[in-house]
py3Dmol code that shows the C-alpha trace and the ligand (Angstrom):
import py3Dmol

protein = """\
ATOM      1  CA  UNK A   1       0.000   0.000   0.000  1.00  0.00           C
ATOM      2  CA  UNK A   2       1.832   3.014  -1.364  1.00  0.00           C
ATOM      3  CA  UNK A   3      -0.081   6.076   0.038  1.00  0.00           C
ATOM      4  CA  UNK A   4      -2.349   6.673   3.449  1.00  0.00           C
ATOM      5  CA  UNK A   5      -4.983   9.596   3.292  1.00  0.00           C
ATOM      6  CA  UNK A   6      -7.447  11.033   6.119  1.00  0.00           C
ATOM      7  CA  UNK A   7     -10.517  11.903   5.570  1.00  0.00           C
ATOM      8  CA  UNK A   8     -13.063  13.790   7.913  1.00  0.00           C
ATOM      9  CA  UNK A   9     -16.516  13.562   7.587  1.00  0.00           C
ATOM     10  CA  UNK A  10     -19.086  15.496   9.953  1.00  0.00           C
ATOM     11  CA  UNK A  11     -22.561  14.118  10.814  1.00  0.00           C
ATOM     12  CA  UNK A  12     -25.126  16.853  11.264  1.00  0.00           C
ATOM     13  CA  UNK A  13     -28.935  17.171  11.672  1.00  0.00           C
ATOM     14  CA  UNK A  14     -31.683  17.239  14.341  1.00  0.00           C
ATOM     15  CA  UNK A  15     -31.711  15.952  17.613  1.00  0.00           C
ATOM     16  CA  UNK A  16     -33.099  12.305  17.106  1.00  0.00           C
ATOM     17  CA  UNK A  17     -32.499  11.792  13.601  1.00  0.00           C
ATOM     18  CA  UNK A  18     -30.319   8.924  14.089  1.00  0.00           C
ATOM     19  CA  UNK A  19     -26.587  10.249  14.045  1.00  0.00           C
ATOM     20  CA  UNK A  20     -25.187   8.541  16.855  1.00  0.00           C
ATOM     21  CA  UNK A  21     -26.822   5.597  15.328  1.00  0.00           C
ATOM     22  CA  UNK A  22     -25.617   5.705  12.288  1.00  0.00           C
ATOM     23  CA  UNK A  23     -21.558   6.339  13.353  1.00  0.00           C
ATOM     24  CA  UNK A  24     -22.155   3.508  15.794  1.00  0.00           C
ATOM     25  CA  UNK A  25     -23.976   1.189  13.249  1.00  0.00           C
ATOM     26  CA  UNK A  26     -21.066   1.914  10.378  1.00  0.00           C
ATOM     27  CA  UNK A  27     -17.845   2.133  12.890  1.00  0.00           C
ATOM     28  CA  UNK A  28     -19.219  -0.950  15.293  1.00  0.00           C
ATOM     29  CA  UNK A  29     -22.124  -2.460  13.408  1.00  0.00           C
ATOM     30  CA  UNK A  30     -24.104  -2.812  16.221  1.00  0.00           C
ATOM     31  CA  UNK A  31     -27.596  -0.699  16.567  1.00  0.00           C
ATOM     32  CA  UNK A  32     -28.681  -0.444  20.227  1.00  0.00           C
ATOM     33  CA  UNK A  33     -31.774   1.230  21.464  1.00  0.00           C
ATOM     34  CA  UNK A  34     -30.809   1.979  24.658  1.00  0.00           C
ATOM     35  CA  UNK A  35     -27.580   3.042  24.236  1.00  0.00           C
ATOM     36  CA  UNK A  36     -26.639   6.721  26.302  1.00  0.00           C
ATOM     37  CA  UNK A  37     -26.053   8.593  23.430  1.00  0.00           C
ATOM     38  CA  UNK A  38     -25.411  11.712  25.957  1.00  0.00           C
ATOM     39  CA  UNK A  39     -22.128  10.133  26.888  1.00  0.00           C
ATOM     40  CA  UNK A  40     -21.426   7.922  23.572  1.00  0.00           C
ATOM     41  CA  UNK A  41     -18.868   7.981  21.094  1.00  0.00           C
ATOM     42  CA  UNK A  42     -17.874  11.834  19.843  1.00  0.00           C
ATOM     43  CA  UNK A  43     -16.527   9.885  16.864  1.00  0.00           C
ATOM     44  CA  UNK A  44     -15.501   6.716  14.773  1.00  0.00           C
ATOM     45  CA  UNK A  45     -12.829   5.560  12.748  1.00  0.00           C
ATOM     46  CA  UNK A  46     -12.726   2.997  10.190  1.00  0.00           C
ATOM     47  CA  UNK A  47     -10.248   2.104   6.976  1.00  0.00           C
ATOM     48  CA  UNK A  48     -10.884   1.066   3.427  1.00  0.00           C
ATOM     49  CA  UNK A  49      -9.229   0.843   0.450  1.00  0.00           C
ATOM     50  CA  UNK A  50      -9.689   2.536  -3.030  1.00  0.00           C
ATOM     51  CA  UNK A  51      -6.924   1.894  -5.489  1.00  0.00           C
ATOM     52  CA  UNK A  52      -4.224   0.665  -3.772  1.00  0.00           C
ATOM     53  CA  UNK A  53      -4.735   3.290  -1.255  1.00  0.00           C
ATOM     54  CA  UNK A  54      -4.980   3.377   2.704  1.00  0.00           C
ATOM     55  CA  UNK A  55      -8.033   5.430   3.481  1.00  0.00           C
ATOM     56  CA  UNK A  56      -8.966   6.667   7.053  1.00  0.00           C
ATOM     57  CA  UNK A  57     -12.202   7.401   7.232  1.00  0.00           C
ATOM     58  CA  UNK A  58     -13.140   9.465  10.567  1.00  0.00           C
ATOM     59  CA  UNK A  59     -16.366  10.384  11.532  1.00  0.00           C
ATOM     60  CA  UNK A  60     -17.093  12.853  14.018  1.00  0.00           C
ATOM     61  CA  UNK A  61     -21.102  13.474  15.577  1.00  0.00           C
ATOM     62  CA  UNK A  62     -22.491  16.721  16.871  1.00  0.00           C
ATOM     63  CA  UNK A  63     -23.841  14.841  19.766  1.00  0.00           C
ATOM     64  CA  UNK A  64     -25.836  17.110  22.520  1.00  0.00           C
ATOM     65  CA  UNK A  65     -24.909  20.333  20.124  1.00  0.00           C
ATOM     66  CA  UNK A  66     -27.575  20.367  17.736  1.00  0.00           C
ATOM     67  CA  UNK A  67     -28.304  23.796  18.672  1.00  0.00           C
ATOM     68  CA  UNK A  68     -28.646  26.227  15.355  1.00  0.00           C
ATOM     69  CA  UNK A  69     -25.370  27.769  15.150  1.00  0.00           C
ATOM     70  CA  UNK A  70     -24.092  26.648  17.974  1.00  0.00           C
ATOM     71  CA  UNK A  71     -21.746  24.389  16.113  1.00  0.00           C
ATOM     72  CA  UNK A  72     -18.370  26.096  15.899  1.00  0.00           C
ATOM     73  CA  UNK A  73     -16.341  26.813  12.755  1.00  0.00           C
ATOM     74  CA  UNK A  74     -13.212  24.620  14.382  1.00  0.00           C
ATOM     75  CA  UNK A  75     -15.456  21.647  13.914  1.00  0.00           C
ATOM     76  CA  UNK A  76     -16.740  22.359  10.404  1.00  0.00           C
ATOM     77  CA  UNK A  77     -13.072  23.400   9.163  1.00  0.00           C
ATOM     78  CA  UNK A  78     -11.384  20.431   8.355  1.00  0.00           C
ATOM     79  CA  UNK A  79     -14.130  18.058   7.301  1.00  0.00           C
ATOM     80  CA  UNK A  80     -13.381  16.438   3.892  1.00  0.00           C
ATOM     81  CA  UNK A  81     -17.181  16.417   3.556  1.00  0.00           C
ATOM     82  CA  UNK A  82     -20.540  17.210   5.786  1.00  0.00           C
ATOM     83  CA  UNK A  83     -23.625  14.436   5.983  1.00  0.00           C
ATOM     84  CA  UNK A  84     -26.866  15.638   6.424  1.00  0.00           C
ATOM     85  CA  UNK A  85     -29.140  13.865   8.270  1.00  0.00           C
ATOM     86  CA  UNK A  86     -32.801  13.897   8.446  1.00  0.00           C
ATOM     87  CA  UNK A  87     -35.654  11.245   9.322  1.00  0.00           C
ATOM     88  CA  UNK A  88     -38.321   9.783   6.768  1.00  0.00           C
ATOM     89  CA  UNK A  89     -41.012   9.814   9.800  1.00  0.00           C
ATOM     90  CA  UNK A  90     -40.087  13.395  10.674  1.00  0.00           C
ATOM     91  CA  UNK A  91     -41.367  16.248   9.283  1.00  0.00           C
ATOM     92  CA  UNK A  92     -39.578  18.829  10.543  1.00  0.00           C
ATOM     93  CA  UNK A  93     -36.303  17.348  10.949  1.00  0.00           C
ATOM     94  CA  UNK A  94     -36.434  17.487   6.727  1.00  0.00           C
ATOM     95  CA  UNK A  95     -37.997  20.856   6.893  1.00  0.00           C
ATOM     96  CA  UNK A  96     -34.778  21.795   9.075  1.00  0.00           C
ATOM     97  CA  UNK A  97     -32.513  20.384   6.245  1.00  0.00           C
ATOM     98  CA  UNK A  98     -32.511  24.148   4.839  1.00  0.00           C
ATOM     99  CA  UNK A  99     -31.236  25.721   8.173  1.00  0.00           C
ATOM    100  CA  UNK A 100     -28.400  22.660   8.302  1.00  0.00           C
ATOM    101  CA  UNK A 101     -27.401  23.482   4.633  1.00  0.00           C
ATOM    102  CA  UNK A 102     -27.274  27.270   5.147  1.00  0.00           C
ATOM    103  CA  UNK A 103     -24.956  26.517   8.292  1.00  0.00           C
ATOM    104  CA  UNK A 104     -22.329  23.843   6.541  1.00  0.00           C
ATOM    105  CA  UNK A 105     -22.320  26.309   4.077  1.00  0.00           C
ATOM    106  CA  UNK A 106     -21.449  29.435   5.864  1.00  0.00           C
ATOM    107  CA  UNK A 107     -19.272  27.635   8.142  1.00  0.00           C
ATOM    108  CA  UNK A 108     -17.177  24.769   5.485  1.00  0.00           C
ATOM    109  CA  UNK A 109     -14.278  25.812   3.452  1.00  0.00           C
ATOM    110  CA  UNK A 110     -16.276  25.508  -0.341  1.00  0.00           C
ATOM    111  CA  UNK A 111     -14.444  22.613  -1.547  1.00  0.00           C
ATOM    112  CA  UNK A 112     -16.716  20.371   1.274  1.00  0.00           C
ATOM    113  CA  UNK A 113     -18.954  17.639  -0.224  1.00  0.00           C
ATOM    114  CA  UNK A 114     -22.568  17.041   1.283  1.00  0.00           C
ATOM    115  CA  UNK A 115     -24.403  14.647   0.911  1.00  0.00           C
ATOM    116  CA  UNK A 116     -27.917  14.168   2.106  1.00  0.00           C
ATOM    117  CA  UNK A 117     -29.430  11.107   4.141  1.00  0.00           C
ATOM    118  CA  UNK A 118     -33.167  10.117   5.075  1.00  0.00           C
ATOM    119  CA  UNK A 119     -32.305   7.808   7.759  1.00  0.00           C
ATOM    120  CA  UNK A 120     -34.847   5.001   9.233  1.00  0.00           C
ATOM    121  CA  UNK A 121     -36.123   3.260   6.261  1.00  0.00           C
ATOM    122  CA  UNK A 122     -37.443   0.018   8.090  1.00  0.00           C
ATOM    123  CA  UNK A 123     -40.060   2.606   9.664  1.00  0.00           C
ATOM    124  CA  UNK A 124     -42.116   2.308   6.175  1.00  0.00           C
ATOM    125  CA  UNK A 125     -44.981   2.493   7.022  1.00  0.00           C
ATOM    126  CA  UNK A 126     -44.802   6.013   8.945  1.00  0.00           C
ATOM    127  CA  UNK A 127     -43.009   7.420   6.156  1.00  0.00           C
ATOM    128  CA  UNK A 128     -43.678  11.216   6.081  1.00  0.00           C
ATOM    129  CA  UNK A 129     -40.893  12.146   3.384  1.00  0.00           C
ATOM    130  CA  UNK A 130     -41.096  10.554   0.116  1.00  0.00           C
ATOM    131  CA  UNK A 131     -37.373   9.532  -1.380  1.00  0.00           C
ATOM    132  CA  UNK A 132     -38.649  11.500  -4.352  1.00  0.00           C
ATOM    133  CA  UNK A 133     -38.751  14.734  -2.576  1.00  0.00           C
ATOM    134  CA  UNK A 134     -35.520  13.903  -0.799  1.00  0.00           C
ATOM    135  CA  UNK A 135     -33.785  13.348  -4.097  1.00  0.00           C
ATOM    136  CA  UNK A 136     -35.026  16.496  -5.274  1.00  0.00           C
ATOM    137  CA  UNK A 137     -33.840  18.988  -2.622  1.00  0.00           C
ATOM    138  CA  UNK A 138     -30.556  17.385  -2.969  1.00  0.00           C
ATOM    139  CA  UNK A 139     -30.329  17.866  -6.720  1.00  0.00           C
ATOM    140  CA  UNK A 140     -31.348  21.636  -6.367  1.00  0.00           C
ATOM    141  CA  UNK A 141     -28.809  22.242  -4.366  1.00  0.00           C
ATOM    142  CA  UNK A 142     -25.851  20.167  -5.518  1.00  0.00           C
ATOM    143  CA  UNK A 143     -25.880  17.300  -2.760  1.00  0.00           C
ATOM    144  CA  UNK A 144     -25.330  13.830  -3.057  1.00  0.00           C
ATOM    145  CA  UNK A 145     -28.447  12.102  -2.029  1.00  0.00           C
ATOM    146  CA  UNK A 146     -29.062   8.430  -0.239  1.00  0.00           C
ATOM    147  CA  UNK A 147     -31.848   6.760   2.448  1.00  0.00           C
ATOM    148  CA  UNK A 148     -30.551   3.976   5.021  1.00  0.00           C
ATOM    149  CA  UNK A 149     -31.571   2.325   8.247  1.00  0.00           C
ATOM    150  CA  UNK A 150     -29.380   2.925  11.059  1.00  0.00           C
ATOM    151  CA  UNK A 151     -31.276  -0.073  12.834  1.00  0.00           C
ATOM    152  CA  UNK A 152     -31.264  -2.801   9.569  1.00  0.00           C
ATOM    153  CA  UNK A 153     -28.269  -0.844   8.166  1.00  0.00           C
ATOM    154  CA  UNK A 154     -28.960  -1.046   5.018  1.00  0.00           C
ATOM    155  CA  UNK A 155     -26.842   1.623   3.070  1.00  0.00           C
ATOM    156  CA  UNK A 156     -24.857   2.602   6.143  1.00  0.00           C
ATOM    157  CA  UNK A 157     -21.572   1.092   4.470  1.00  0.00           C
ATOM    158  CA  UNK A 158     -22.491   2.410   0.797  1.00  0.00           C
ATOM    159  CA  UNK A 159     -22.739   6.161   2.697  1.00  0.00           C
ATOM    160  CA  UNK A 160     -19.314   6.149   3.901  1.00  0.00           C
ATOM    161  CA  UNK A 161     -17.803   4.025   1.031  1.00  0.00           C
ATOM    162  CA  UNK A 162     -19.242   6.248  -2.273  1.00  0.00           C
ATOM    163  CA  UNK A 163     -18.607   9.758   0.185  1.00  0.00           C
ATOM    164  CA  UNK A 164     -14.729   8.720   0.083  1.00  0.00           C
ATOM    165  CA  UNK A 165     -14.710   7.661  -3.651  1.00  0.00           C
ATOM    166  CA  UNK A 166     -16.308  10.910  -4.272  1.00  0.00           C
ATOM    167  CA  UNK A 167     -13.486  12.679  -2.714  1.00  0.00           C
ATOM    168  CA  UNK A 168     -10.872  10.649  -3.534  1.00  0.00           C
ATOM    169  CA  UNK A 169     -12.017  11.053  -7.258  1.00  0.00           C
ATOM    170  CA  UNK A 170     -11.895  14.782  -6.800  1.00  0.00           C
ATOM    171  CA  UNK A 171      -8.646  14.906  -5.400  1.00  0.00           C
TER     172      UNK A 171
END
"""
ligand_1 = """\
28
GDP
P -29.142 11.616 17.116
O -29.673 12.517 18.186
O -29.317 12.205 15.763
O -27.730 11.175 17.370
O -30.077 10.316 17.106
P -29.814 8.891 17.802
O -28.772 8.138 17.043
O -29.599 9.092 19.253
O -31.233 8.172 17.528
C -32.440 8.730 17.997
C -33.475 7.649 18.155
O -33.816 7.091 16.894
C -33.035 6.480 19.026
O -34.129 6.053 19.809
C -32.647 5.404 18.034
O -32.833 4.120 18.565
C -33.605 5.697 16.881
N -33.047 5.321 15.573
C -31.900 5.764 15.013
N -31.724 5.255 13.784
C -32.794 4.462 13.546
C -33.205 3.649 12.421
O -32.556 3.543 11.379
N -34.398 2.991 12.566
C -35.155 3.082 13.682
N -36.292 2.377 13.715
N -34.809 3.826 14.742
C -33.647 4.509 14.679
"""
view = py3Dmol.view(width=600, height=400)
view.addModel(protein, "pdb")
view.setStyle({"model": 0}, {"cartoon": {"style": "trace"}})
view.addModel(ligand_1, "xyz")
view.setStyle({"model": 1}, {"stick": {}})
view.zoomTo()
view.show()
């Protein structure tokens, strides 16, 4: 293995979406419902391989700050690239997808990728959020776009794996 890279990622979104759940689903693959998320993991690591080359991929959660704004700049500065995180059965947390956006991209030098996830597909039937209107905010504003289950975690590898393709493509 000739060369070793780093990338960052940032997980962002509402309270409840399914962050936590999704770092500790890709980085342990374990989903737990009564985990303490309060004092859980801040962030994950985990390597793969694209061409011949050592990739870290490092994940870090906004655990317990998902106040507006109230994420610093520090955090946002190095990230490689920013997922978005919302929840098919909630509403608002997609409505609040626009806020998010507007903060990454105030606060993210403008090289950062985003990508956009509708997290908790095996909750079907209380589906609020169609993919279709998912995958159109995301092309309207340039994001890549993908729905998982943090519980079956189906797509939580695919996430992580295309996000450091599409950077290590770009780079
Ligand atoms: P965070 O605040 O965004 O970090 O959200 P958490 O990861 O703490 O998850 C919030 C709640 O949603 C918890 O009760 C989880 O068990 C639940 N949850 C997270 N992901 C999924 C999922 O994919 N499916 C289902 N059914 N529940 C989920």
């Amino acid at each position: 293995m000739s060369k070793k890279y780093l990338y960052k990622f940032i997980l962002v979104g509402d309270a409840g979406v399914g962050k936590s759940c999704i770092l500790l689903q890709y980085t342990n693959k374990k989903f737990e419902v009564s985990y303490d998320y309060t004092v859980g993991i801040e962030f994950g690591s985990q390597m793969i391989e694209i061409n011949n080359t050592l990739i870290q991929i490092q994940i870090w959660d906004t655990a317990g700050q998902e106040t507006f704004r109230s994420i610093t700049r520090n955090y946002y500065r190095e990230a490689a690239g920013a997922i978005l995180v919302y929840d098919i059965t909630r509403r608002t947390s997609f409505t609040n997808v626009q806020i998010w956006l507007e903060d990454i991209l105030q606060h993210s030098p403008k090289q950062t990728e985003i990508t956009l996830i509708g997290n908790k597909t095996d909750l079907e039937k209380n589906r609020v959020v169609s993919y279709e209107e998912g995958k159109k905010f995301a092309k309207k504003n340039n994001l890549h776009f993908m729905e998982c289950s943090a519980k079956t975690s189906y797509n939580i590898d695919k996430i992580f794996v295309d996000f450091a393709n599409i950077i290590y493509n770009k780079t």
